[in-house]
N, C-alpha and C positions, 0 to 999 in steps of 0.2 A: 607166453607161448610163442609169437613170433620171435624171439632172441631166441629161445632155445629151436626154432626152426633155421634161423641165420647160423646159428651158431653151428650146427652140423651141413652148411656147405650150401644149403637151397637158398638161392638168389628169390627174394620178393621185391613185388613193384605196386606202386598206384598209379600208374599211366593206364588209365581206364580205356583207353582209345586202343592203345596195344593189346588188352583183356578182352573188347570186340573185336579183333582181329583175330585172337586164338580162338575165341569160343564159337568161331564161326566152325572150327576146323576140328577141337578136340572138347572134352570138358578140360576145366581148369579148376586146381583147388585154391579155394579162397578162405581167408578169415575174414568177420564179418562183424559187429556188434551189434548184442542181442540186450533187449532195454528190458527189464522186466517189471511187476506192478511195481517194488517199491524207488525205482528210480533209479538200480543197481544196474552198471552196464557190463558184460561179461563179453568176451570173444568167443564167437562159433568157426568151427568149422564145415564149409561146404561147398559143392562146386554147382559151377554155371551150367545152363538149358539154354539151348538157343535150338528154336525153330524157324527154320526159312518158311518163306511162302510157297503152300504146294497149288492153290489153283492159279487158274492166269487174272481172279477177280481180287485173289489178295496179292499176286503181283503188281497188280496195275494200283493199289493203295497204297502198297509198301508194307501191308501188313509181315511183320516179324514178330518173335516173340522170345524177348532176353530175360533169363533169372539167374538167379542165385540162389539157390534152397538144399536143405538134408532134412531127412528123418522126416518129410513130409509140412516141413515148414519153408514157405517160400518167401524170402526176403529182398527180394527186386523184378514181381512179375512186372514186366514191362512191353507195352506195345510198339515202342520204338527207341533209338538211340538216344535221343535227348531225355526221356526219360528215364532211362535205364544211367546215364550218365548222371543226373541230377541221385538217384538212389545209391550208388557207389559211395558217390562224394558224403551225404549223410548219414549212409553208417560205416563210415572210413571202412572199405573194403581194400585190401591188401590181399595179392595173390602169389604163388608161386609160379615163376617162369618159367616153364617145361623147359626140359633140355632139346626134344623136338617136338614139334606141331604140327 
């Protein structure tokens, strides 16, 4: 699936750091690796959620909130960057680069 996504012209990345920086801004569509019972790993595709902090009590913790999910499956809810960083990395998450953001 990713080669035949390379292969018509859309530039992907794993610079996870650059993936919060857009998702701050837009969604971003991602591939993702989906494990299933018998141990079979298949590629999903889905895009990121990122919500800011709306009151000034989860400002002042830093509460944010990073995912990666479709179809109601969410596969990197995350409370903060280090975490959201550490789940990228384990199911090799590879995105496409918008052309703008």
């Amino acid at each position: 699936m990713v080669r035949l996504v390379s292969d018509h012209g859309y530039e992907t990345s794993r610079d996870y750091a650059q993936l919060i920086e857009l998702m701050q801004k837009t969604a971003v569509v991602c591939f993702i690796d989906y494990g299933w019972a018998d141990g079979e790993v298949t590629r999903d595709v889905a895009a990121t959620v990122y919500r800011a902090p709306i009151s000034w009590k989860e400002r002042n913790r830093g509460d944010e909130i990073f995912d990666i999910s479709c179809r109601g499956t969410s596969y990197c809810y995350s409370f903060n960057r280090e975490m959201f960083l550490e789940c990228c990395q384990k199911y090799n998450v590879e995105f496409i680069v918008p052309v703008k953001a």
